[in-house]
C-alpha positions in Angstrom: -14.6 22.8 -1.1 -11.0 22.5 -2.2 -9.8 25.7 0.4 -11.3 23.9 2.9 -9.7 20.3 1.8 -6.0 22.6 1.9 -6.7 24.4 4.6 -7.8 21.0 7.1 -4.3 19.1 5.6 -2.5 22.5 6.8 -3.9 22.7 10.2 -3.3 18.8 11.1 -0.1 18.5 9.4 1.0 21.4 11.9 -0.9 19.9 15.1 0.8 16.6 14.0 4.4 17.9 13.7 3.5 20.6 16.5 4.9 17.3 19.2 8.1 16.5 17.8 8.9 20.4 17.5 8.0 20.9 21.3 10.0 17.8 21.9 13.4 18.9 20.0 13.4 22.1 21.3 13.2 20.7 24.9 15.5 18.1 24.0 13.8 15.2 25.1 14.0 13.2 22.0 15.0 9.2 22.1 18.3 8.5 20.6 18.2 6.1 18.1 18.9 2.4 19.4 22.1 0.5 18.3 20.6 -1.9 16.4 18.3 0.2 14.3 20.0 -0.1 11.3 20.2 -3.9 11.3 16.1 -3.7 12.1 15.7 -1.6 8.8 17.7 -4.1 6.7 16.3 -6.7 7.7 12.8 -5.3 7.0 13.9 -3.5 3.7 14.8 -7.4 2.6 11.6 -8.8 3.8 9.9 -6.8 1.8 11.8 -7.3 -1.3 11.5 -11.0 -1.0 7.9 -11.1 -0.6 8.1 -8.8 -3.6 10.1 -11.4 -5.2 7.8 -14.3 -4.5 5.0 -12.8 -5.5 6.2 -11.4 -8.7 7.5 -15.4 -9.5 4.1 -16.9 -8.3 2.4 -14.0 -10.7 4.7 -14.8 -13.8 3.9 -19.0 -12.8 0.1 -18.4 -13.2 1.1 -15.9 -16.6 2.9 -18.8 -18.4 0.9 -21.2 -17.7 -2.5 -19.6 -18.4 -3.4 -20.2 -14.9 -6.7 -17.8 -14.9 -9.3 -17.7 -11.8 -12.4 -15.9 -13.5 -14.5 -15.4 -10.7 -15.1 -12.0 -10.8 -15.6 -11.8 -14.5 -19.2 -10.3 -15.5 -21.9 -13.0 -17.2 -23.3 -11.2 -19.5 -27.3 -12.3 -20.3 -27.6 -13.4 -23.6 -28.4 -10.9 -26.2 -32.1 -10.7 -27.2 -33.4 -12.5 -30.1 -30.3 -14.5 -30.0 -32.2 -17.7 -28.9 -29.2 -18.7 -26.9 -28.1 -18.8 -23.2 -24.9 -18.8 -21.4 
């Protein structure tokens, strides 16, 4: 099962990279635009400040003992215990 796993990533990692060989070797790649680097910035510091926010909203609710238990199990009660939840 594993050869075969190895084996199907080979095959379409080659038919995937198989276009952008045919396409350098005919030389009909896209130069990159102008502006590309200022595009990659700016979405490199997107990213970091959403990281940021979330990471201060995270330590907020931390310090706080802000606590949503909604998807914490109920146990039943144990038996002979007499008692419910």
């Amino acid at each position: 099962m594993r050869r075969r796993r190895v084996a199907t990533a080979s095959v379409s990692s080659a038919v995937a990279l198989f276009p952008h060989l045919a396409a350098a070797q005919g030389s009909q790649a896209l130069d990159a635009p102008d502006q590309v680097m200022g595009t990659v910035l700016t979405t490199i510091g997107a990213v970091i400040a959403l990281f940021v926010v979330s990471s201060i909203g995270y330590l907020y609710l931390r310090t706080r003992n802000l606590e949503w238990s909604f998807q914490e199990k109920h146990l039943p009660p144990e038996p002979g215990s007499g008692g419910h939840n």
